[in-house]
C-alpha positions in Angstrom: 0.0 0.0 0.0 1.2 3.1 -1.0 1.1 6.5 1.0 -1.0 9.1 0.1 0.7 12.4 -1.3 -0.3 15.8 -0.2 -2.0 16.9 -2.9 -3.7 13.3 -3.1 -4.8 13.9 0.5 -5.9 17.4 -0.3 -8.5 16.2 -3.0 -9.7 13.7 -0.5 -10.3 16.2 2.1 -11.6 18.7 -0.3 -14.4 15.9 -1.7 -15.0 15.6 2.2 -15.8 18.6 3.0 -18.5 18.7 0.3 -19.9 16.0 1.5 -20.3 17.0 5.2 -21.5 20.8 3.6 -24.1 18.5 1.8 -25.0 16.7 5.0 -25.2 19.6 7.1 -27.7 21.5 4.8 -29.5 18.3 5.1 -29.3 17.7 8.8 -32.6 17.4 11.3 -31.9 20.1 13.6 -29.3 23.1 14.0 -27.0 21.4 16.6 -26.1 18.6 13.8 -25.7 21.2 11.3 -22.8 23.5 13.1 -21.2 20.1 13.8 -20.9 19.4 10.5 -20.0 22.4 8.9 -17.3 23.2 11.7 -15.8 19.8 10.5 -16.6 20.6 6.5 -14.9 23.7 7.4 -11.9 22.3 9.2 -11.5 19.6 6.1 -11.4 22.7 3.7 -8.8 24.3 6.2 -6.4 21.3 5.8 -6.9 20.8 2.2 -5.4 24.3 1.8 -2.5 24.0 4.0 -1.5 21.2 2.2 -2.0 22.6 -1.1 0.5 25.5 0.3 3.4 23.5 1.2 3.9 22.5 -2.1 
């Protein structure tokens, strides 16, 4: 198994973060929903970093 590379990582995080965007729009109750954008929004946060070191 192969490591993944930052910019491989980056994408993964990035397709994450829609996801949890598109999960929290969808959510039951407003609690759930700043849960899950905090995280979509920490997943974006990462993706960038990584994108910078490069």
């Amino acid at each position: 198994m192969t490591a993944e590379t930052d910019l491989q990582k980056a994408a993964r995080f990035e397709a994450e973060a829609r996801e949890l965007h598109r999960r929290s729009r969808a959510a039951a109750n407003l609690p759930a929903s700043i849960v899950l954008r905090f995280r979509a929004l920490w997943k974006e946060e990462a993706a960038r970093l990584l994108r910078r070191q490069r």
